[in-house]
N, C-alpha and C positions, 0 to 999 in steps of 0.2 A: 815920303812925299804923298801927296794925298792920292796921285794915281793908283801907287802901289795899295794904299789901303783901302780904296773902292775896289780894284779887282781882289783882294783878300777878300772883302765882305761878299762880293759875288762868287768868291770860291766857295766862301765856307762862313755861313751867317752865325756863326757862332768865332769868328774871331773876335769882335769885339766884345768884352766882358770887362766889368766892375768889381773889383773888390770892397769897395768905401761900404763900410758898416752901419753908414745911419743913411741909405737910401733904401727903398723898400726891394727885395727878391724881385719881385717883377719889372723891374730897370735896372737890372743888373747886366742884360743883354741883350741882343734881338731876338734871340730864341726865345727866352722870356718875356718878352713885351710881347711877338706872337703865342705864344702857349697863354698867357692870361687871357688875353682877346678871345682866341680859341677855345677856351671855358668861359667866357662867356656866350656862348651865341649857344641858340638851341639846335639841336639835334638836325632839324631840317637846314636850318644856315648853313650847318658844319658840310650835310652833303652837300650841298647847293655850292658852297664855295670849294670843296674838292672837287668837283666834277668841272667846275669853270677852271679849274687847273690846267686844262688840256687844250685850250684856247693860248694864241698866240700872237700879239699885236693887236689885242684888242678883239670884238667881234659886238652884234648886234643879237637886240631882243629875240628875232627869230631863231636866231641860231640856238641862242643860251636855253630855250624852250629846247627846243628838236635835237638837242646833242645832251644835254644836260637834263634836263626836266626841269630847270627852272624859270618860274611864274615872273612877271612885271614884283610885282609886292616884295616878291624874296628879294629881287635885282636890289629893290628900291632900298630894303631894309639891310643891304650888303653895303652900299654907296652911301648909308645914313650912317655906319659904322667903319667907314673910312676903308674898307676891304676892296672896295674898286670904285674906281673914277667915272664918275658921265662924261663922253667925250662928245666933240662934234658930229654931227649927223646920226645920232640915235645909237651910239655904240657906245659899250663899256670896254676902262681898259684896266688892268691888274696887275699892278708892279711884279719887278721881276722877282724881288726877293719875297712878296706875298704868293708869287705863283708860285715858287719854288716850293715856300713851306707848305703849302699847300696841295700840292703834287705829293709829297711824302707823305703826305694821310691818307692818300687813292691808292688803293696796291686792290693786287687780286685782279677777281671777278670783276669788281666794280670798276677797277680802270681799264680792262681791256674792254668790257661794256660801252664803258662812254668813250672810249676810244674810237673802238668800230662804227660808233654812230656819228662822232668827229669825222673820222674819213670818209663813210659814207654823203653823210650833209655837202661836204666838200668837193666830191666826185659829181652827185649834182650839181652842185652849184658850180663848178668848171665844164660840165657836158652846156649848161645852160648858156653861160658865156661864149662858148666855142660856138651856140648854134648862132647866136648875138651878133658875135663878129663876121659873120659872113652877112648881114641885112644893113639897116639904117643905121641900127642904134650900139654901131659899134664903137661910140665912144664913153658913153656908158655902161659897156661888157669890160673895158678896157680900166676904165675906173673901176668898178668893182673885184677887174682881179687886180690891181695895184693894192688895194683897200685890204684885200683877203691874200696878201701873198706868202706873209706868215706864216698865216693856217693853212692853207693850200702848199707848203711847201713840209709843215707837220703831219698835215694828211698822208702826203707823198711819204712819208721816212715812216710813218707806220704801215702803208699797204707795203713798204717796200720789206720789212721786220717781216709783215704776217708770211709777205711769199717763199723769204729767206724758212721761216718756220716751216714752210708747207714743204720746199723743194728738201731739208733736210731729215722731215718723215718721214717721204716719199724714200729717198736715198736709204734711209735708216730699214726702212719697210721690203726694200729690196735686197739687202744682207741679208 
């Protein structure tokens, strides 16, 4: 049934696969069809769309600057090669199974980097809200975190990681 094979491909984007001999290597899969893509884009694409990895239901040009480092240009040159969508009200958004493949190119440094800057961006932008909702304009604090509840909830499960990290070196450091 076709349910079962969409959660397959969202388990594991390498179930679907070709064997037919007269199509070319790079449609033989999805893995494939993203690995060509992914040789083709330069160097600064490839970070720009890893680091946008760590977004989650979408997000907006400010963000993509301030968590990512990446430019209007690179956005626009990411959305002109089908890697993410222009959505309504100034936000881009990144399917799941491109965020996916795309997260497994961020490792290291570099993902806990743009990570921290993910959760921090978001920790503002929740204190800002919170101060929102007690004045006038609490229905647009209110929209904004409906808008961000994603990433504000991505935020939340990595400071919740870092603290689990910290209370278990602590713990480690007192043996």
């Amino acid at each position: 049934p076709l349910e079962e094979i969409a959660g397959e491909i969202q388990a594991n984007m390498d179930f679907l696969t070709a064997s037919f001999r007269d199509i070319p290597e790079r449609h033989r899969s999805l893995r494939a069809v993203f690995d060509h893509s992914w040789e083709l884009l330069s160097e600064e694409e490839r970070r720009a769309f890893r680091r946008l990895s760590v977004f989650h239901g979408g997000f907006g040009r400010k963000a993509a600057a301030e968590v990512a480092g990446v430019s209007l240009p690179l956005l626009a040159a990411l959305v002109d090669k089908s890697l993410l969508t222009r959505e309504g009200k100034g936000r881009y958004g990144l399917h799941e199974l491109l965020r996916g493949y795309a997260l497994e190119k961020l490792r290291g440094d570099e993902e806990r980097e743009v990570r921290k800057r993910h959760c921090a961006y978001y920790a503002a932008l929740a204190k800002t809200c919170a101060e929102r909702l007690a004045g006038a304009d609490q229905e647009a604090a209110l929209e904004g975190l409906r808008e961000e509840h994603e990433n504000l909830r991505a935020a939340w499960g990595f400071a919740l990681g870092e603290l689990d990290d910290c209370l278990l070196y602590t713990s480690d450091a007192a043996d």
